[in-house]
TIKOL-212613 format. One record per residue: residue in one letter; x, y, z of N, C-alpha, C, O, CB in turn. Coordinates in steps of 0.05 Angstrom, whole numbers, plus 5000, padded with zeros to 4 digits. Glycine has a CB too. Layout:
# residues N
aXYZXYZXYZXYZXYZ...
END
This chain:
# residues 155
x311720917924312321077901310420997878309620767878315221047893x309721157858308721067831309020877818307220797803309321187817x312120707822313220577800312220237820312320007810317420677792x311220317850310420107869308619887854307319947834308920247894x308619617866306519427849302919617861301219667843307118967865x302519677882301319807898298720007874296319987870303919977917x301320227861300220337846299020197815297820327798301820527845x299319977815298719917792295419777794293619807777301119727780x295119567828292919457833290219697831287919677822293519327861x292320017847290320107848289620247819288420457819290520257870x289920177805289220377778287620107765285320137756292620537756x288819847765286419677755284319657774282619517764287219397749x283519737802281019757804279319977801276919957799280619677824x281020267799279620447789278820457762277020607754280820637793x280420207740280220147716276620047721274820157709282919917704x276219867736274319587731272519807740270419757728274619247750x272120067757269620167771269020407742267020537736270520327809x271120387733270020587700268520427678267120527660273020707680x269320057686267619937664265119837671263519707658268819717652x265019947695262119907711260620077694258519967689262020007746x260820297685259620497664258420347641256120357632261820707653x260420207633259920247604258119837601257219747580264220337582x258119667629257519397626255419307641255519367665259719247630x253519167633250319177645251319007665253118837663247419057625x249219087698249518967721246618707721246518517735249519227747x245018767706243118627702241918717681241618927670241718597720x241018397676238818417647236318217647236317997659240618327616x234618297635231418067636229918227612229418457606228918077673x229417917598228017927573225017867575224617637582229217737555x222518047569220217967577218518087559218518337557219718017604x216917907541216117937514216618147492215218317483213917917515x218618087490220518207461222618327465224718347451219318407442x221918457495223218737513225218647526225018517547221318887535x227818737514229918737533230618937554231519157546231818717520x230318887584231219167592234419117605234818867606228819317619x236119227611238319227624238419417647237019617645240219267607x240119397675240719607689243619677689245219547703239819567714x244719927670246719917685247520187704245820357706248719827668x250120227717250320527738248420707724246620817737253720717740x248620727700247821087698244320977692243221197697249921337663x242520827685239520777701238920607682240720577665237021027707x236520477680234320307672234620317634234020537624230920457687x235420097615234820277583232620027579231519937599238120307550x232219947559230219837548231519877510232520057497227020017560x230619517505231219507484229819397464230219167454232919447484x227519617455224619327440225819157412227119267394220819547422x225318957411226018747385224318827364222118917368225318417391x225218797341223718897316223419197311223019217286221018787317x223419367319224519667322228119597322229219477340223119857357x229219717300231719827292233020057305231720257300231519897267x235320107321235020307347237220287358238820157345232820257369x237820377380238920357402237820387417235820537416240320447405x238620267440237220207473236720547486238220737485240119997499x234620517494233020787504232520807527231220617534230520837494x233121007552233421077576230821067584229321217572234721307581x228920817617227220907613227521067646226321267653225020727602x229320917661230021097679232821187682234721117668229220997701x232721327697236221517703236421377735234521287749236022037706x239521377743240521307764242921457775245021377786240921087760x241721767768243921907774246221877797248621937798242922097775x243921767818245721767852247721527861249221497880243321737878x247121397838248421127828251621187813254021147817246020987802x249721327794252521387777253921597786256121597774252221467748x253821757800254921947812256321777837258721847834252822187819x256421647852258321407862259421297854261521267867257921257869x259221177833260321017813263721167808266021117814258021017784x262021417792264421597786266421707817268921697819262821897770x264921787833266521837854268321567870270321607883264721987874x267621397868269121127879271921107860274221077866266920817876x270521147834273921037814275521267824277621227836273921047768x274621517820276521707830277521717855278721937858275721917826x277621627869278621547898280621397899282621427912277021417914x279821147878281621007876283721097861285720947864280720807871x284221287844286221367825287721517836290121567830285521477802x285721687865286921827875288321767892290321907896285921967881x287921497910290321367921293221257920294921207937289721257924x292821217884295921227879297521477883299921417885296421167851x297321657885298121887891299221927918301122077917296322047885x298721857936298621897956301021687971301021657996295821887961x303321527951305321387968306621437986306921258003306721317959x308021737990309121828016308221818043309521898063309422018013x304921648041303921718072302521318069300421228061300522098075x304621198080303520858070300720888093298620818084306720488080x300720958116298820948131296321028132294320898139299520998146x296321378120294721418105293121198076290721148072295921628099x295121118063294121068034292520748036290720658021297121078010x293820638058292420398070289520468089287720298087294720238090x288920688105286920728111285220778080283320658070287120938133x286320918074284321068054283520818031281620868016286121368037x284520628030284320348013282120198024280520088009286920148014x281920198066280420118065277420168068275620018075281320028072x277420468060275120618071273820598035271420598030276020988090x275720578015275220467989274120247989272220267973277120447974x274320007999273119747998270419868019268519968006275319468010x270119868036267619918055266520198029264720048021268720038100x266320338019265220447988263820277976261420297973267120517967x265720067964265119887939263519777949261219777940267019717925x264419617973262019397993258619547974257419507953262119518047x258619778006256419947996255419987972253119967966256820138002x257620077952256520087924255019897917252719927908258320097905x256119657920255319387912253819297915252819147898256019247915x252419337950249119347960246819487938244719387931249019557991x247819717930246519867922245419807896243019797889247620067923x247919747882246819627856245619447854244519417832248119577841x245119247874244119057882240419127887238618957882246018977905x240019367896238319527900236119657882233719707882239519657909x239219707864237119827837236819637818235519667798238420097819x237919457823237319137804234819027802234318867784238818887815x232819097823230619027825229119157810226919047806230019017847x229319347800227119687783226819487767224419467759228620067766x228619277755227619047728224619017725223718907745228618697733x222719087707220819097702219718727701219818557682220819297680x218718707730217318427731219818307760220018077769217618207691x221118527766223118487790225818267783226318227759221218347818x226818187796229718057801230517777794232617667786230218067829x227817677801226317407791227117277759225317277742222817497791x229217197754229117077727230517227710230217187685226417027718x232317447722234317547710236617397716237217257736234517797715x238617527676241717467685243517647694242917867684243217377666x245117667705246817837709249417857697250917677691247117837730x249618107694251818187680254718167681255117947692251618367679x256618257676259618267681259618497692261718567703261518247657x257518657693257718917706257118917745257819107760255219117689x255918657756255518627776257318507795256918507819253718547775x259818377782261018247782264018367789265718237801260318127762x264618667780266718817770267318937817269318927832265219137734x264919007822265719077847267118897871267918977893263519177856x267218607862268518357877271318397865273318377878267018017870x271118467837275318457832275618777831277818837821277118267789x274219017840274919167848276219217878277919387884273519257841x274718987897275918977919277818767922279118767942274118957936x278418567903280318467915282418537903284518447911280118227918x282418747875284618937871285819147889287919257882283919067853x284419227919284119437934286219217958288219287971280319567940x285019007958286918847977288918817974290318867994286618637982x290218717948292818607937294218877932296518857925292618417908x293319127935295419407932296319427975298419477986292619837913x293719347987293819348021296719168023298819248033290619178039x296118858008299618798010301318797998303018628001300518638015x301418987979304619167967305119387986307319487985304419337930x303319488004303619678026304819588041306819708049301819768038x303619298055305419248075307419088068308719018088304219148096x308418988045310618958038312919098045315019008054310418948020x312019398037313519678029313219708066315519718074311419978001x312419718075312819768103314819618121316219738138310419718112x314919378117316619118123319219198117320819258135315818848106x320019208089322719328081322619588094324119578113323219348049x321519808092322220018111323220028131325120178136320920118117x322019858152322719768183325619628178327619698190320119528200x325519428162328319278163330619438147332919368149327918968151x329819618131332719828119332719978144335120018149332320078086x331220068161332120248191333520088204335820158209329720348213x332619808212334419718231337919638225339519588242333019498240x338519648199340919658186342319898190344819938188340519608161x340420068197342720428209343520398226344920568237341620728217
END
C-alpha cells in the first residue's frame, strides 16, 4: 500500500535521481577554467569573468535517462497491489541505475584534459544510495509478503 515503508524508500530514490540534475558528477580545474559534468552536459566556468557557468556541451541521452529512471521509480510506488510485479520492476530499476552509472562514468571523461586529476562530485555518488534505496523498499516487499503468507495460514 502507499502508507508501506516500501513506498517511502522508493520515492527517496526517485528523490536522489532528480538531484542528479541539479549536482555535478565531476569536476577539474585547469588554468583558471572550471569545467563540471553534470546529466544534462559539459558547462564551463572561466575565473575573472562575472557569469554563470556556460554549456559547452549537451548530454541530452544522458539526461533523458536520468529523467526516465526517477520516473520509474515514482512509478513503482504505485504499483502495491502486484508485490511481484513491483519487486521485479525494482529490480530491473537497479540493473537501470547500474547502467546509468556506467554511463556517467562515460561521459565523465569529455573533462577537457580527461578523468585524470579530477574530483568528483556528490552527483556521482547519488546512483549507489539510489540503489541501495531500491533494495531496502525489495525488503519492505518481502516483509509484506511474509505477513501475507502467515495472515493466510491463520484462515
Amino acid at each position: 500500500m502507499i502508507q508501506r515503508i516500501q513506498s517511502i524508500w522508493f520515492f527517496l530514490a526517485a528523490l536522489t535521481l532528480v538531484l542528479m540534475l541539479f549536482l555535478p558528477i565531476a569536476s577539474k580545474e585547469i588554468a583558471g577554467t572550471q569545467s563540471e559534468v553534470y546529466s544534462s552536459g559539459l558547462f564551463q566556468i572561466i575565473e575573472g569573468k562575472a557569469g554563470s557557468p556556460f554549456k559547452i556541451q549537451s548530454f541530452l541521452p544522458l539526461l533523458i535517462t536520468n529523467i526516465a529512471i526517477a520516473i520509474l521509480c515514482f512509478i513503482n510506488i504505485f504499483t502495491y497491489r502486484k508485490r511481484a510485479f513491483q519487486k521485479r520492476f525494482a529490480i530491473l530499476s537497479i540493473v537501470l541505475i547500474g547502467g546509468f552509472a556506467f554511463w556517467c562514468s562515460i561521459y565523465a571523461k569529455k573533462l577537457p584534459g580527461g578523468i585524470e586529476g579530477a574530483s568528483f562530485g556528490i552527483g556521482a555518488y547519488l546512483p549507489a544510495l539510489a540503489i541501495l534505496f531500491i533494495v531496502l523498499a525489495i525488503f519492505g516487499i518481502n516483509k509484506d509478503e511474509r505477513l501475507i503468507r502467515s495472515a493466510e495460514r491463520l484462515r
